[in-house]
MARKOLVO-13957 format. One record per residue (C-alpha): residue number from 1; residue in three letters; x, y, z. Coordinates in steps of 0.25 Angstrom, whole numbers. Example, Ala and Ser with C-alpha at 12.3 -4.5 7.8 and 13.67 -1.06 7.14 Angstrom:
% residues 2
<node><pos>1</pos><code>ALA</code><xx>49</xx><yy>-18</yy><zz>31</zz></node>
<node><pos>2</pos><code>SER</code><xx>55</xx><yy>-4</yy><zz>29</zz></node>
***
This chain:
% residues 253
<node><pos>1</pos><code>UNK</code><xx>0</xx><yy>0</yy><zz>0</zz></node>
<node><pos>2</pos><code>UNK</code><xx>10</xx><yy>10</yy><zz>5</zz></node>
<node><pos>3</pos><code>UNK</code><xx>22</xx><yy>16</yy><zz>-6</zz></node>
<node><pos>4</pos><code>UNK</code><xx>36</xx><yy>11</yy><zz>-2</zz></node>
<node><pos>5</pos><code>UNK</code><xx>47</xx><yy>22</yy><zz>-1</zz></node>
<node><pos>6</pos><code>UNK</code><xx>62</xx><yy>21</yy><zz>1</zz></node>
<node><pos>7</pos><code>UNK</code><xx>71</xx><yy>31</yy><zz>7</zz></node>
<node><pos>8</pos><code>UNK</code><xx>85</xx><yy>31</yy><zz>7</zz></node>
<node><pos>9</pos><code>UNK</code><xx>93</xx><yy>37</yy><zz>19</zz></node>
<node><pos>10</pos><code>UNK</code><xx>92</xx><yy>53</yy><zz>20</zz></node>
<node><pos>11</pos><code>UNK</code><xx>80</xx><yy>54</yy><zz>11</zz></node>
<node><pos>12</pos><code>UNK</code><xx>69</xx><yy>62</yy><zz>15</zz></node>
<node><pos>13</pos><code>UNK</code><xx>56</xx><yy>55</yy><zz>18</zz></node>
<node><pos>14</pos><code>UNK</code><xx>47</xx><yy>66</yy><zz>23</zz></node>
<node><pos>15</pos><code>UNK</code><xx>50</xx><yy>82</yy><zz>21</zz></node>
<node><pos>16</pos><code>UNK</code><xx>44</xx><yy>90</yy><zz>33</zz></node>
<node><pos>17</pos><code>UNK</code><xx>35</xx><yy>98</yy><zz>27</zz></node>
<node><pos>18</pos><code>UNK</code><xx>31</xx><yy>89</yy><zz>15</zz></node>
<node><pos>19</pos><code>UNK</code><xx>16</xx><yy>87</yy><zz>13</zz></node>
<node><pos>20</pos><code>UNK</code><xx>16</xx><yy>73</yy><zz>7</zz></node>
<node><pos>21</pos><code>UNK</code><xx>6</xx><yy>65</yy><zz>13</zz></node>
<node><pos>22</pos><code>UNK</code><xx>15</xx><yy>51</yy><zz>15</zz></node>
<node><pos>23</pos><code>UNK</code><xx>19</xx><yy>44</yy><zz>28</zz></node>
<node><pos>24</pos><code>UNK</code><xx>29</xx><yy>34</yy><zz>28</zz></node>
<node><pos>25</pos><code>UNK</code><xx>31</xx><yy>20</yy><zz>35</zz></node>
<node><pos>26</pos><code>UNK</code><xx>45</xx><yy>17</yy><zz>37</zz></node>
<node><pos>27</pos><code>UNK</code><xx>46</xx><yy>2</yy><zz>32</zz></node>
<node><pos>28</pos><code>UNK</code><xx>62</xx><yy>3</yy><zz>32</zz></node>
<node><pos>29</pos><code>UNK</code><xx>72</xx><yy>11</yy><zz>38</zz></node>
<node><pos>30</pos><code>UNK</code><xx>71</xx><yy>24</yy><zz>46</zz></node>
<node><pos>31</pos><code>UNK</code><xx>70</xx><yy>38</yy><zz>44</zz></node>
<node><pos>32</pos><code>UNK</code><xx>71</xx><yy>54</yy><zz>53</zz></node>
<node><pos>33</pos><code>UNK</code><xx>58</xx><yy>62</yy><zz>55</zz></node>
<node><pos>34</pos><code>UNK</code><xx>65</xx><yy>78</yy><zz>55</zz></node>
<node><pos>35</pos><code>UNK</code><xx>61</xx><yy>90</yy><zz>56</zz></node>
<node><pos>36</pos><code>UNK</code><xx>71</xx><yy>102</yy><zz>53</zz></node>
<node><pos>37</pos><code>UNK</code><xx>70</xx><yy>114</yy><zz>63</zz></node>
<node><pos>38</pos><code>UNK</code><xx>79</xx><yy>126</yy><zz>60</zz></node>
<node><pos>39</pos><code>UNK</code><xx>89</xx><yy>118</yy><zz>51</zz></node>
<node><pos>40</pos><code>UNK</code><xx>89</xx><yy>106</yy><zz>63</zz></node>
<node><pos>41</pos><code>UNK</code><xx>84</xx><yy>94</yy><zz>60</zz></node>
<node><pos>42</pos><code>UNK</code><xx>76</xx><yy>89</yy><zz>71</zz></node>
<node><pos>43</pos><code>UNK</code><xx>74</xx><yy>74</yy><zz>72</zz></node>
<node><pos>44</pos><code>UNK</code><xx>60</xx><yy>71</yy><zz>73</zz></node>
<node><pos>45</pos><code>UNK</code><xx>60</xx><yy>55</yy><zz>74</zz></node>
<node><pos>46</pos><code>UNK</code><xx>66</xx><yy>42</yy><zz>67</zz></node>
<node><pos>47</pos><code>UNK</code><xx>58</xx><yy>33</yy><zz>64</zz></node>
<node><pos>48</pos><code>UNK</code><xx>59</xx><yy>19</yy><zz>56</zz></node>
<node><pos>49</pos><code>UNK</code><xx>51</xx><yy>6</yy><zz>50</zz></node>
<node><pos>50</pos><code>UNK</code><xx>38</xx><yy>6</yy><zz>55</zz></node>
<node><pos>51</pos><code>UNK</code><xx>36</xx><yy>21</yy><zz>57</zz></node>
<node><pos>52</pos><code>UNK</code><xx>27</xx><yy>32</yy><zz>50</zz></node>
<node><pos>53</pos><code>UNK</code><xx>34</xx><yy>44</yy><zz>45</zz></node>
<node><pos>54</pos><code>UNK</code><xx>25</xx><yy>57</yy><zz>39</zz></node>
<node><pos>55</pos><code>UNK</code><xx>11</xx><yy>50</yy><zz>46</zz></node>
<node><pos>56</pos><code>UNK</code><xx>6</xx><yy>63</yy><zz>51</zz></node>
<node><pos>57</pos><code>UNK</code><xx>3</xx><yy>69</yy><zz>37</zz></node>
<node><pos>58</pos><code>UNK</code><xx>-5</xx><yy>56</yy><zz>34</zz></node>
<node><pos>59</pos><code>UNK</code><xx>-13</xx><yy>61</yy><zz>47</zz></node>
<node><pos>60</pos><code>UNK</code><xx>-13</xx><yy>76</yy><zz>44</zz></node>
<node><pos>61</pos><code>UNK</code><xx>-12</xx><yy>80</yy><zz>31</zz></node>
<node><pos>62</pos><code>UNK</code><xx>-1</xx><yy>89</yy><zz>34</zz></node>
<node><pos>63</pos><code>UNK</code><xx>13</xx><yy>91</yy><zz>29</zz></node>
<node><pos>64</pos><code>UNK</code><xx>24</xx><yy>81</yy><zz>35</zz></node>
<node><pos>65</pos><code>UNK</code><xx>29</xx><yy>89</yy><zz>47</zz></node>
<node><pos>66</pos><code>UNK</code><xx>44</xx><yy>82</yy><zz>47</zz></node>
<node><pos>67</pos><code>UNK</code><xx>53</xx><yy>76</yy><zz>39</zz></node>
<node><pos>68</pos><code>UNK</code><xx>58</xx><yy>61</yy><zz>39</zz></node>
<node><pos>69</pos><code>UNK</code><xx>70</xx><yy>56</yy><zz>32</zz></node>
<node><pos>70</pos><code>UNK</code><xx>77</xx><yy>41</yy><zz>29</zz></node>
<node><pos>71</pos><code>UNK</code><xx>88</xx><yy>37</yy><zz>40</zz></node>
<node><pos>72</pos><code>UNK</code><xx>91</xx><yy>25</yy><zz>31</zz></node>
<node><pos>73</pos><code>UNK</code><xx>85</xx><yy>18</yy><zz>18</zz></node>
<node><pos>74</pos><code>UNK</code><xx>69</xx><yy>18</yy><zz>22</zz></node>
<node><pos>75</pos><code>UNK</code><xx>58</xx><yy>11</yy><zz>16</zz></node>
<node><pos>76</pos><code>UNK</code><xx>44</xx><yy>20</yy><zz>20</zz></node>
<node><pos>77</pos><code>UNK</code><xx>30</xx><yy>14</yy><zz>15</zz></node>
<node><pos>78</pos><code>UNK</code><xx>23</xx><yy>29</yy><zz>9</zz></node>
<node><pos>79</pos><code>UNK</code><xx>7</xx><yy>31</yy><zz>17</zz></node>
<node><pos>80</pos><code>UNK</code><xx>1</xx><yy>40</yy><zz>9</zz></node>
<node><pos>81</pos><code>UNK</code><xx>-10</xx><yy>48</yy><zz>15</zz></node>
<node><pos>82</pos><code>UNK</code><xx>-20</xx><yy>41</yy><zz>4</zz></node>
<node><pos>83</pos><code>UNK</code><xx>-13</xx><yy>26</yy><zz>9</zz></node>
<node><pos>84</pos><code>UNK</code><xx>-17</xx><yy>33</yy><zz>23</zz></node>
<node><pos>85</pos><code>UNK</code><xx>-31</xx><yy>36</yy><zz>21</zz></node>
<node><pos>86</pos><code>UNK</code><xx>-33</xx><yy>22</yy><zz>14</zz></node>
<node><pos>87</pos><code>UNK</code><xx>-28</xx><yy>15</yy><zz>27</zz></node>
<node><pos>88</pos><code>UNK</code><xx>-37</xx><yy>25</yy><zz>35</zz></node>
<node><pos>89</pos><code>UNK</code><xx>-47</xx><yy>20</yy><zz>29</zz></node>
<node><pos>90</pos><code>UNK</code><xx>-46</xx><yy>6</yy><zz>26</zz></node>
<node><pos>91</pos><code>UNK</code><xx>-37</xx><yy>2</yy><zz>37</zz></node>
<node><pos>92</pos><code>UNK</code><xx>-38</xx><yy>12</yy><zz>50</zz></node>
<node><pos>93</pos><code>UNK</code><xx>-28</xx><yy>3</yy><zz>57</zz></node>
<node><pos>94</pos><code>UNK</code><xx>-17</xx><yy>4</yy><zz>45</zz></node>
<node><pos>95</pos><code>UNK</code><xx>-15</xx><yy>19</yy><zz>50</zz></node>
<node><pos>96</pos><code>UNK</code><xx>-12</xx><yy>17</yy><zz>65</zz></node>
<node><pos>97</pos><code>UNK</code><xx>2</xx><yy>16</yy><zz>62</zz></node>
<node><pos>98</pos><code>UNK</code><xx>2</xx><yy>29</yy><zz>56</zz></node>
<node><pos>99</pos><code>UNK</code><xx>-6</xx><yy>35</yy><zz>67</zz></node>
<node><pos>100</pos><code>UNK</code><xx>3</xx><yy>29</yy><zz>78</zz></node>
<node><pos>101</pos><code>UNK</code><xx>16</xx><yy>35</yy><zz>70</zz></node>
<node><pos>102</pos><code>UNK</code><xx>9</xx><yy>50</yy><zz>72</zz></node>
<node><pos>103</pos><code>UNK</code><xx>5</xx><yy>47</yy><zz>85</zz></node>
<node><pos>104</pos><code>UNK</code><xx>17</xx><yy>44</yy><zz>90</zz></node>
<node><pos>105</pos><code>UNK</code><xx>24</xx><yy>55</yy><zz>83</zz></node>
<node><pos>106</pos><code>UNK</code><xx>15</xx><yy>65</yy><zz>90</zz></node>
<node><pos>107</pos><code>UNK</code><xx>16</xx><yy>59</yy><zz>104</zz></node>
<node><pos>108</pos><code>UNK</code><xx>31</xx><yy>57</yy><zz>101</zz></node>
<node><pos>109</pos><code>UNK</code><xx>31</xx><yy>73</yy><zz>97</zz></node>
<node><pos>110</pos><code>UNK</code><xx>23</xx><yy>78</yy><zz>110</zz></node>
<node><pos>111</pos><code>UNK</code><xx>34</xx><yy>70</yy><zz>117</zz></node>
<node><pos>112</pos><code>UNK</code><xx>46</xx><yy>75</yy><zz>114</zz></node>
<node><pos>113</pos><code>UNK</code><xx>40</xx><yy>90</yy><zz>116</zz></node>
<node><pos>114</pos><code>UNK</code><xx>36</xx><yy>87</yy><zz>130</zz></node>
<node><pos>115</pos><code>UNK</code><xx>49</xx><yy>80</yy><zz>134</zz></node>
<node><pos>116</pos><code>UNK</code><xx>57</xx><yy>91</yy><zz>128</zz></node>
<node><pos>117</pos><code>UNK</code><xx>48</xx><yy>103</yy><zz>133</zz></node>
<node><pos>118</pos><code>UNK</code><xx>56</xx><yy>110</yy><zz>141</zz></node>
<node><pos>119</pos><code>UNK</code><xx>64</xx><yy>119</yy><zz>137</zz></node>
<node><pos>120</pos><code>UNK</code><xx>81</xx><yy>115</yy><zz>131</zz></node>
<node><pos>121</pos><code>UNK</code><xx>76</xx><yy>100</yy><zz>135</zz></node>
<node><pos>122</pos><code>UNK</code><xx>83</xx><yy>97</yy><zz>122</zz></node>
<node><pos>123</pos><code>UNK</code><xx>95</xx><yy>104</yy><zz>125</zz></node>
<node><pos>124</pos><code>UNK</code><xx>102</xx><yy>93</yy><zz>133</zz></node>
<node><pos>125</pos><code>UNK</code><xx>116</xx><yy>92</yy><zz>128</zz></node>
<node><pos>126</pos><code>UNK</code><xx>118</xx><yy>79</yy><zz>123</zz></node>
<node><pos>127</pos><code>UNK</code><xx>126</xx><yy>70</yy><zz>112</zz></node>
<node><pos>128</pos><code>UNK</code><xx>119</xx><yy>69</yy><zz>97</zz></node>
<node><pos>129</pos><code>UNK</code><xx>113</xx><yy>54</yy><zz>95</zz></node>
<node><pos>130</pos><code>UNK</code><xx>114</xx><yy>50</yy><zz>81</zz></node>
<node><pos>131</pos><code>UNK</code><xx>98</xx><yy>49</yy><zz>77</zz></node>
<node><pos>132</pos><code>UNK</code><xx>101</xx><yy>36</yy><zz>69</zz></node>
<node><pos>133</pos><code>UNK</code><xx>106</xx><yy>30</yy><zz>83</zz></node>
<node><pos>134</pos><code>UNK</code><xx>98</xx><yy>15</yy><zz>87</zz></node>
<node><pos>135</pos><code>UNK</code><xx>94</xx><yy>16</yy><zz>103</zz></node>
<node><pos>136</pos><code>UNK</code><xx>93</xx><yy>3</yy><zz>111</zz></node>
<node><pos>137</pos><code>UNK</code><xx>84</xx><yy>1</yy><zz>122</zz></node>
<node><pos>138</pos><code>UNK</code><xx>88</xx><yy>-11</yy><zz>130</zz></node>
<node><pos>139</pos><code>UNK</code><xx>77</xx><yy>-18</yy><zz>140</zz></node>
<node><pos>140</pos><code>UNK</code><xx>85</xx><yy>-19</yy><zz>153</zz></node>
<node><pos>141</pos><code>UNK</code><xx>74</xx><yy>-27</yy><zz>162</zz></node>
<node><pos>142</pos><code>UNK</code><xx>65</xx><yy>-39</yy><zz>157</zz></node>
<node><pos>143</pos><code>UNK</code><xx>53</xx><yy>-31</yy><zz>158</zz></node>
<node><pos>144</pos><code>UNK</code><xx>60</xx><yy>-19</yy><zz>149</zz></node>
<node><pos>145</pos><code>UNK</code><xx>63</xx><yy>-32</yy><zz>140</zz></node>
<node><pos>146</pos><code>UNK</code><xx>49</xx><yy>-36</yy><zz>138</zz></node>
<node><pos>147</pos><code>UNK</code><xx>45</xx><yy>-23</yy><zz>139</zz></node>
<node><pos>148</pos><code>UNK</code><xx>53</xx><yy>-23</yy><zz>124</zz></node>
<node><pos>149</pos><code>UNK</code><xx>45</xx><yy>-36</yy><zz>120</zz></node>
<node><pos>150</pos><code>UNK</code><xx>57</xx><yy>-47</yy><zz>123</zz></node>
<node><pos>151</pos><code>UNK</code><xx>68</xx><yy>-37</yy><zz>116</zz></node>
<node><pos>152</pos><code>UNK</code><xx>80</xx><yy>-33</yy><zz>125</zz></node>
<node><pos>153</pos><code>UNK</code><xx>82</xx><yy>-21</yy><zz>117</zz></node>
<node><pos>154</pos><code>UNK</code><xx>77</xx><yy>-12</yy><zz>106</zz></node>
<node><pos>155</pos><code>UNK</code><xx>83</xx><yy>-2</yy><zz>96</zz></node>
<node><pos>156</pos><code>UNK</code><xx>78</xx><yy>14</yy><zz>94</zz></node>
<node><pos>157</pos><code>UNK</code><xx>78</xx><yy>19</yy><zz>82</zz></node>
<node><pos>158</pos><code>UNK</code><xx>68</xx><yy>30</yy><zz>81</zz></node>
<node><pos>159</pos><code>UNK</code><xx>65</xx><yy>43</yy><zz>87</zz></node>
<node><pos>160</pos><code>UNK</code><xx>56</xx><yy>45</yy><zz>95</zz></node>
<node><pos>161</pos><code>UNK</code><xx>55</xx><yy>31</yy><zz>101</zz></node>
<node><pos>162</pos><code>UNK</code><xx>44</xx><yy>28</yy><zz>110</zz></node>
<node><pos>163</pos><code>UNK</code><xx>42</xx><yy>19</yy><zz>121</zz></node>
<node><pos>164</pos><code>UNK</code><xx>30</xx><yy>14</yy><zz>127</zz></node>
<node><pos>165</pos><code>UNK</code><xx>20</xx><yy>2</yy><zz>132</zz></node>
<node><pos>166</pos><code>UNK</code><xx>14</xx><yy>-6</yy><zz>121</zz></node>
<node><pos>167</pos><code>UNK</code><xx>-2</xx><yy>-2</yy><zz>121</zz></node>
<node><pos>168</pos><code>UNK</code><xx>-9</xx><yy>-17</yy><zz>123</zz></node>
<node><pos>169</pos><code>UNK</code><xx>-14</xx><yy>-17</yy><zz>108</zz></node>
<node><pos>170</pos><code>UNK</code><xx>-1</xx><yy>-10</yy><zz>103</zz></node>
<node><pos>171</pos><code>UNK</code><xx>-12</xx><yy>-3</yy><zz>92</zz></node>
<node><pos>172</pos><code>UNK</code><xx>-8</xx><yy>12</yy><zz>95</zz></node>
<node><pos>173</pos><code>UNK</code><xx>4</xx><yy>10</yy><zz>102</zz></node>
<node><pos>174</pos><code>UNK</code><xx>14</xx><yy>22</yy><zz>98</zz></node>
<node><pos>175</pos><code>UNK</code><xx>28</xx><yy>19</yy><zz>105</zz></node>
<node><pos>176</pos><code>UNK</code><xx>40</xx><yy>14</yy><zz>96</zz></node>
<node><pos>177</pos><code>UNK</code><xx>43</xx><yy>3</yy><zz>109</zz></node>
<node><pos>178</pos><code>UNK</code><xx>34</xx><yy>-4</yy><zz>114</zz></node>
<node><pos>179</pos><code>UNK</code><xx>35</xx><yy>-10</yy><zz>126</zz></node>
<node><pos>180</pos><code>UNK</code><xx>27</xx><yy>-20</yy><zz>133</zz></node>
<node><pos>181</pos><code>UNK</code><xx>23</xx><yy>-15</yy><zz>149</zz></node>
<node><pos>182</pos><code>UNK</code><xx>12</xx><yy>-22</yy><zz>159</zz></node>
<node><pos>183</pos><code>UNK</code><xx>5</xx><yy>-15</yy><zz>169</zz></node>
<node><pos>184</pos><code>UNK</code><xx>6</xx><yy>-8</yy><zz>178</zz></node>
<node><pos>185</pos><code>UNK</code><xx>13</xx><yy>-1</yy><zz>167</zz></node>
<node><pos>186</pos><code>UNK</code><xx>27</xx><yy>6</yy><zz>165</zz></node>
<node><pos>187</pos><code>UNK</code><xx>28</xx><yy>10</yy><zz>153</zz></node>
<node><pos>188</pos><code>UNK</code><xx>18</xx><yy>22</yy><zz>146</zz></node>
<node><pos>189</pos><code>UNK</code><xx>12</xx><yy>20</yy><zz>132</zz></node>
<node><pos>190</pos><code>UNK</code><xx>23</xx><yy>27</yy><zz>127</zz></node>
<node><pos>191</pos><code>UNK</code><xx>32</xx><yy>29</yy><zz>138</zz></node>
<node><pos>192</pos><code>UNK</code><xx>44</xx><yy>35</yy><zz>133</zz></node>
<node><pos>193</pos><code>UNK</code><xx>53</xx><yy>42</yy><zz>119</zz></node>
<node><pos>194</pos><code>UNK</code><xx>66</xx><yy>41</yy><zz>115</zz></node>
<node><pos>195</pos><code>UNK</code><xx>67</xx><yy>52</yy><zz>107</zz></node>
<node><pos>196</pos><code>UNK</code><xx>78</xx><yy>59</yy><zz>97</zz></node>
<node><pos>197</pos><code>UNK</code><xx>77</xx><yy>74</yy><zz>100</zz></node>
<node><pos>198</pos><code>UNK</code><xx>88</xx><yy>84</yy><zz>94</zz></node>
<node><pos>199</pos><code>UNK</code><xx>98</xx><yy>71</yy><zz>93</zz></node>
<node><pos>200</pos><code>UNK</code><xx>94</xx><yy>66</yy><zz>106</zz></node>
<node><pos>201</pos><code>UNK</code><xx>90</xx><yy>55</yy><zz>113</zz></node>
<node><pos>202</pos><code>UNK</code><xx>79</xx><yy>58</yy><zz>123</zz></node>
<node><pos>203</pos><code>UNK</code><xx>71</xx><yy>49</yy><zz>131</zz></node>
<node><pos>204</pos><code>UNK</code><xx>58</xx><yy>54</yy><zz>132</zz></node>
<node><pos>205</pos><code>UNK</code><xx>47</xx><yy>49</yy><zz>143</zz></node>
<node><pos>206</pos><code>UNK</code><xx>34</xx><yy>51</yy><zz>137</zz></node>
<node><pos>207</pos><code>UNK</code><xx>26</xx><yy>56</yy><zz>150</zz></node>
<node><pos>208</pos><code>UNK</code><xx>23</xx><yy>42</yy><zz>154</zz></node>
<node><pos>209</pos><code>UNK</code><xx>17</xx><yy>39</yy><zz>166</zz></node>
<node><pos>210</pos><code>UNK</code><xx>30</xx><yy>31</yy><zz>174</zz></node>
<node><pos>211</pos><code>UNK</code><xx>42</xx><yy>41</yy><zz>165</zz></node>
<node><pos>212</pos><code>UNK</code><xx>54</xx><yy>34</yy><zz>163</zz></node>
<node><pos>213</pos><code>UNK</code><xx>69</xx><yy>33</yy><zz>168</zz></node>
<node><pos>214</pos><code>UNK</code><xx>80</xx><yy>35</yy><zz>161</zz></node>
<node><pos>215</pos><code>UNK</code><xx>94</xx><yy>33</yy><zz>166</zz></node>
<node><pos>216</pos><code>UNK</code><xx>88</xx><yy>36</yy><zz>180</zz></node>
<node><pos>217</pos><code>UNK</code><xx>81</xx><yy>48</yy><zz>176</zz></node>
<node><pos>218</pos><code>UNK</code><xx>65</xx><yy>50</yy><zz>177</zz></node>
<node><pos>219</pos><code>UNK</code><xx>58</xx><yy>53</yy><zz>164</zz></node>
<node><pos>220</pos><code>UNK</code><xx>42</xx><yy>58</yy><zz>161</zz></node>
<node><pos>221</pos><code>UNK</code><xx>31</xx><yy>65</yy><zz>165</zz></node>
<node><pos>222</pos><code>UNK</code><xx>33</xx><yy>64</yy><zz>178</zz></node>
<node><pos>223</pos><code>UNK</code><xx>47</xx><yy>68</yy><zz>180</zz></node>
<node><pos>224</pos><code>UNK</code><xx>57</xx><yy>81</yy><zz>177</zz></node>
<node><pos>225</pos><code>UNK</code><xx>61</xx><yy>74</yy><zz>165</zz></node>
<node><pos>226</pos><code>UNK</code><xx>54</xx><yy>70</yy><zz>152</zz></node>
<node><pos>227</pos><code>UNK</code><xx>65</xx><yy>67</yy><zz>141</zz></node>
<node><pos>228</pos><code>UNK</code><xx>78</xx><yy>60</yy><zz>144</zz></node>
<node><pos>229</pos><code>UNK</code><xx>92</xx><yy>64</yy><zz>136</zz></node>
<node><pos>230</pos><code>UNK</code><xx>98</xx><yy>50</yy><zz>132</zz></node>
<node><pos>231</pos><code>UNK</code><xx>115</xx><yy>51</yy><zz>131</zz></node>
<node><pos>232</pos><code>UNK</code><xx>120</xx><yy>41</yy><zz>122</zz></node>
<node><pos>233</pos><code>UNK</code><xx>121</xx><yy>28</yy><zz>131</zz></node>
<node><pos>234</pos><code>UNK</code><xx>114</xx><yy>20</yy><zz>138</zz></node>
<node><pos>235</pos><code>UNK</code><xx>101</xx><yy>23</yy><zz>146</zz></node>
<node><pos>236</pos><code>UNK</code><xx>91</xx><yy>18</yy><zz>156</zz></node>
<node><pos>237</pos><code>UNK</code><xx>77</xx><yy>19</yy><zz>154</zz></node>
<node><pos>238</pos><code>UNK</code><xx>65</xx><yy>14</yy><zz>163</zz></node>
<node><pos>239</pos><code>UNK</code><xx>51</xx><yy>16</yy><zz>158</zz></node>
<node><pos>240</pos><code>UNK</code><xx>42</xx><yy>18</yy><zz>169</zz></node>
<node><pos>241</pos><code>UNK</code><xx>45</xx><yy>18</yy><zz>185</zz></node>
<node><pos>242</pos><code>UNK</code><xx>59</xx><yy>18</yy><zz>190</zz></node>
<node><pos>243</pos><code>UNK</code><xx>55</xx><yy>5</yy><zz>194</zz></node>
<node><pos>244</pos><code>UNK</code><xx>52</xx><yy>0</yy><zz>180</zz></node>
<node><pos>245</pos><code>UNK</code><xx>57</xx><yy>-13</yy><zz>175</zz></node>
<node><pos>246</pos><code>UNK</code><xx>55</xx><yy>-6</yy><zz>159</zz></node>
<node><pos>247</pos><code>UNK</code><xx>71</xx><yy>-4</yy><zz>159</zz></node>
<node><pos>248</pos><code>UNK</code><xx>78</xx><yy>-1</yy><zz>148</zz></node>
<node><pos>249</pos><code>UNK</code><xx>91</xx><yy>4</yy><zz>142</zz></node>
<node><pos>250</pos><code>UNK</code><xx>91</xx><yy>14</yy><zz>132</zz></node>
<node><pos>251</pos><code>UNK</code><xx>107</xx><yy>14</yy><zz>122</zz></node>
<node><pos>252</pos><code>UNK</code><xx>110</xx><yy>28</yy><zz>115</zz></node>
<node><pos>253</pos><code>UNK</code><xx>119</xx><yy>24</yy><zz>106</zz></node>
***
């Protein structure tokens, strides 16, 4: 059904700006949302297979408010807004994908600008981390293992990645990592972000009910701290109480 479209390395996908009415599933490879502020390139997200870049002019009509470029040979299936409107009307659950991807953007947006509302919160001097950098979380308990569904360790490859309990159905469940948790329960729907911002690694707790530690350090809603600045190295986190079992290490390469 869908136009197949390769891209190699470096080619642009998306122009900000543009007012073609295409979204993109990423079938291979990876690719850079941007946006360019004052001659800066400001890194949006990195994304790869599975997820839907340029969905929100399929929802809005409007013109594509970043741009989106190839880390590496990709291979996108083209959604026109007709192929849309035809799924919309003869298959509703085709577009859920889709309508996840935007809603996770958004939430992923609303995020990051609370985290990083106080004023110089980004100013925090720190190394640059190479944006095509893989990060590792490692499960460091039995129940962190499960947690991951039997895997000691996964790789990170995006930004923003989230991190959150699995919804029982798993039908609109919006975090990159999901984890399985059993009540009385740990871990939020979505519980936490690790996110690139201005070429850094941020941990970011995403106001959930029992926050999150980090080396130590209390992160959420209920504590001085929202976002966490992750130094390359190994890190500490806990999701949930101090007393949580939902270990795990986090390597910044």
């Amino acid at each position: 059904m869908f136009e197949m479209k390769y891209f190699k390395k470096d080619d642009l996908i998306i122009e900000d700006g543009s007012a073609e009415e295409n979204a993109y599933l990423i079938q291979k490879g990876s690719v850079e949302v941007f946006k360019m502020e004052k001659g800066k390139r400001i890194v949006l997200a990195k994304l790869g297979v599975g997820n839907v870049v340029g969905e929100m002019c399929l929802l809005t009509g409007e013109a594509h408010s970043a741009s989106v470029v190839a880390l590496e040979d990709t291979g996108v299936n083209t959604i026109s807004r007709e192929d849309f409107e035809v799924m919309l009307n003869t298959n509703p659950k085709s577009i859920i994908p889709i309508l996840k991807e935007a809603f996770r953007k958004l939430i992923n947006t609303n995020r990051l600008a609370v985290a990083f509302e106080e004023k110089g919160a980004t100013e925090v001097e720190a190394p640059n981390i190479e944006t095509k950098k893989v990060l590792c979380l490692r499960a460091l308990t039995a129940d962190a293992e499960r947690a991951l569904q039997g895997k000691k360790e996964i790789e990170i490859s995006k930004s923003p990645f989230s991190i959150g309990r699995s919804a029982k159905d798993g039908t609109f469940d919006t975090v990159d990592l999901k984890l399985l948790d059993k009540e009385p329960y740990q871990l939020w729907r979505t519980h936490c972000v690790v996110a690139l911002v201005q070429d850094r690694y941020y941990l970011i707790d995403t106001a959930s009910t029992l926050g999150t530690t980090i080396d130590g350090v209390r992160v959420g809603k209920r504590e001085a701290k929202k976002n966490f600045l992750l130094e390359k190295g190994k890190h500490t986190l806990i999701l949930g109480a101090t007393t949580s079992l939902y270990k795990f290490e986090l390597d910044i390469p």
